[in-house]
C-alpha positions as CSV (number, residue, x, y, z in Angstrom):
1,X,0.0,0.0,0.0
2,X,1.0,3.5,-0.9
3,X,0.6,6.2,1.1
4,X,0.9,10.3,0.1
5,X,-1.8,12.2,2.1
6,X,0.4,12.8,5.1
7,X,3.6,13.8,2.9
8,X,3.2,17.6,1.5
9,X,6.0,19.0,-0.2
10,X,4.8,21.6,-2.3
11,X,1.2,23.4,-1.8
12,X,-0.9,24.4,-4.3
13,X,0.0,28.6,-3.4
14,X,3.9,27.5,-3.7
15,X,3.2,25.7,-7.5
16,X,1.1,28.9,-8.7
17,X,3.9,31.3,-6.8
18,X,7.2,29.4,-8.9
19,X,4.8,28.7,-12.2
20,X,4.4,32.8,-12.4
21,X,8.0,33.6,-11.7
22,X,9.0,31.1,-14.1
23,X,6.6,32.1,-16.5
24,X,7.9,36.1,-16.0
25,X,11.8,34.8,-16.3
26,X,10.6,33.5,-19.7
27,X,8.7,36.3,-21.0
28,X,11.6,38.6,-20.4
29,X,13.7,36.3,-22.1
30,X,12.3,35.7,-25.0
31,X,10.3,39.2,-24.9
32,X,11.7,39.2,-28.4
33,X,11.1,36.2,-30.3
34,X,8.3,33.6,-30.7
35,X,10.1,30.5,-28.8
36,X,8.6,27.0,-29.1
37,X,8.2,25.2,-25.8
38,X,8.8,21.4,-26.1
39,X,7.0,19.9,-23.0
40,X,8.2,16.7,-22.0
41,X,4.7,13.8,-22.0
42,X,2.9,13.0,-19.9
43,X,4.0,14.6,-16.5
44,X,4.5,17.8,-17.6
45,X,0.4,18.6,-18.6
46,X,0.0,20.4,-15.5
47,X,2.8,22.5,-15.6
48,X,3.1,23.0,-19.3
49,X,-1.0,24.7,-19.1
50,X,-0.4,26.5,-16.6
51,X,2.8,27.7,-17.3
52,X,1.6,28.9,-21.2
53,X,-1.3,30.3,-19.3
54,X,1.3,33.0,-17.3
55,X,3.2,33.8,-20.1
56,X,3.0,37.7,-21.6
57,X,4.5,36.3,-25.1
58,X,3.6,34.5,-27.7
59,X,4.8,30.7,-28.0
60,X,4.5,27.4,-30.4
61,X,3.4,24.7,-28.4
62,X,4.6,21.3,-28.8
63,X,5.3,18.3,-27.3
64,X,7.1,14.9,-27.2
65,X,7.0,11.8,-25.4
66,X,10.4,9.7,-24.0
67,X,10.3,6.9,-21.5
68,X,12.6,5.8,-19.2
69,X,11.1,4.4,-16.7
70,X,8.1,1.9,-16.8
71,X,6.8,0.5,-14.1
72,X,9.5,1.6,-12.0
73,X,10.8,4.0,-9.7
74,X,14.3,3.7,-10.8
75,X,15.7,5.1,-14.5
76,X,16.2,2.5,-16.5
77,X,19.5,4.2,-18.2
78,X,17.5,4.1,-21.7
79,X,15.7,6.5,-23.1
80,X,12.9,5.8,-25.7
81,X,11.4,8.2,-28.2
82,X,7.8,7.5,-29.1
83,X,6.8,10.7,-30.4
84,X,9.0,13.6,-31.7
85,X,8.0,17.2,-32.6
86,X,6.4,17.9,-35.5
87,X,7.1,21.7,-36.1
88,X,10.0,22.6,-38.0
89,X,12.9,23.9,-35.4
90,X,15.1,25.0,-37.7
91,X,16.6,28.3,-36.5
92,X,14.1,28.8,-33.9
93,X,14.7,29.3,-30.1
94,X,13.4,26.2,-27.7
95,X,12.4,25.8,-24.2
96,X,11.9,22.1,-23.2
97,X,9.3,22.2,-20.6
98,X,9.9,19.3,-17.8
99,X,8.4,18.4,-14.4
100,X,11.3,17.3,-13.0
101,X,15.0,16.6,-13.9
102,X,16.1,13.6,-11.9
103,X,18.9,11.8,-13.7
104,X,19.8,14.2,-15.6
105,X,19.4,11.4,-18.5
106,X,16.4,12.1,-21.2
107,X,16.9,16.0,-20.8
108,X,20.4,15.5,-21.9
109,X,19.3,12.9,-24.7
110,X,16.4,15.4,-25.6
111,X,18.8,18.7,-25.4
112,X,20.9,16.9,-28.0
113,X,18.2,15.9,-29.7
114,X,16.6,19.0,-30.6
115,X,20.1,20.9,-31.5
116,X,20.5,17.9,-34.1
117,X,16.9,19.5,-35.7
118,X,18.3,22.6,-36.1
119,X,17.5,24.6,-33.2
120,X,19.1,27.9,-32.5
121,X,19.2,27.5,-28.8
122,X,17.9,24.9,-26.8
123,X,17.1,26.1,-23.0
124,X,15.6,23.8,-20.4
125,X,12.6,25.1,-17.9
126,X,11.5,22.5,-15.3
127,X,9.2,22.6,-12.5
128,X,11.8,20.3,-10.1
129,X,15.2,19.8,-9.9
130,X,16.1,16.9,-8.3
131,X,19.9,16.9,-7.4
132,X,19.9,13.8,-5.1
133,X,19.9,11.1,-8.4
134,X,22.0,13.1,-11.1
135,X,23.9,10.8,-13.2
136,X,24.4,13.5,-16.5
137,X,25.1,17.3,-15.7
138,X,22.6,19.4,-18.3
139,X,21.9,23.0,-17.8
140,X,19.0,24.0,-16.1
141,X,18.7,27.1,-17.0
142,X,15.0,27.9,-15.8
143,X,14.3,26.2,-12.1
144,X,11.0,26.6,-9.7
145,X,11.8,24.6,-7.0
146,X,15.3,22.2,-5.9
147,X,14.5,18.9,-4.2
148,X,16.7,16.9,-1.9
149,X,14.9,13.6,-1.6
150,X,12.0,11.0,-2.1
151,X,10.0,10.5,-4.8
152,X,7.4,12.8,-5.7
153,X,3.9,12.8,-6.9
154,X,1.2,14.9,-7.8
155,X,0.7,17.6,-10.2
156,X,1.1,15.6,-13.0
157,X,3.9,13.5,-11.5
158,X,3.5,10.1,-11.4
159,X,4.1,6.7,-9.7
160,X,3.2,3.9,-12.2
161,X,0.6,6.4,-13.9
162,X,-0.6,6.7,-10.5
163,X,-1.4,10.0,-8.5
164,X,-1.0,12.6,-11.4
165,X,-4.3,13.9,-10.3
166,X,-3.2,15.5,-7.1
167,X,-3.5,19.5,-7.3
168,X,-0.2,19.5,-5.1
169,X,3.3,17.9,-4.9
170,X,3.9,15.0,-2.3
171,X,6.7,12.6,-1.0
172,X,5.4,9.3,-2.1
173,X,6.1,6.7,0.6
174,X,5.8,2.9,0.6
175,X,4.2,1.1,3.3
């Protein structure tokens, strides 16, 4: 049995606060182009909406989908594309849009990725950074919140496609 009531490690008030301040770092940022933000499927939904929603510029919206996980809560090490963008990035600025980085593993694989299509610039925004299980250094270069430990869910995060419903972030703990 799971358990994630009793474990809150990000309300609802903290996830609108860091969504707007990363929304207004972007906005600055890009105040001059029409970036396209890559979100990262399927854990970024809630972030991705509501981050688009804050913005004050215009953006392309698209999306991909990589898998490194499965029914685990351990990487597996390899990363799996099973759907790739579909807009032409060819000389255009991109944001990939993440929940979290954990590994460090399919943002670097996805970073590279992108610059292979042609990309300008490839900047990364996520929601979490998770330092503790970094195997590949990648620039974050836009960061809500830093994370020491456990494994979260909520807010679109998941545990076996589990809990992504939650409006707020908790430590998932196994009992």
């Amino acid at each position: 049995m799971t358990e994630v009531e009793k474990n809150l490690v990000y309300s609802r008030s903290q996830i609108e606060e860091k969504v707007r301040h990363l929304a207004e770092q972007l906005s600055r940022e890009y105040a001059e182009s029409t970036p396209v933000l890559v979100g990262v499927l399927n854990g970024v939904f809630m972030f991705y909406s509501d981050l688009v929603k804050a913005l004050s510029i215009p953006v392309l919206v698209e999306f991909v989908r990589l898998a490194s996980y499965g029914a685990s809560a351990e990487s597996s090490g390899r990363i799996s594309l099973t759907k790739d963008v579909e807009i032409e990035l060819g000389g255009r600025d991109v944001v990939i849009v993440e929940d979290i980085a954990d590994s460090g593993l399919t943002l670097a694989y996805l970073r590279d990725h992108l610059m292979k299509k042609g990309a300008k610039s490839v900047k990364i925004c996520v929601l979490i950074d998770k330092i503790e299980r970094r195997h590949v250094e990648v620039p974050l270069d836009f960061v809500g919140f830093e994370a020491e430990r456990g494994f979260l869910v909520g807010y679109g995060l998941d545990f076996n496609e589990q809990y992504r419903y939650l409006p707020e972030i908790y430590c998932l703990r196994m009992a």
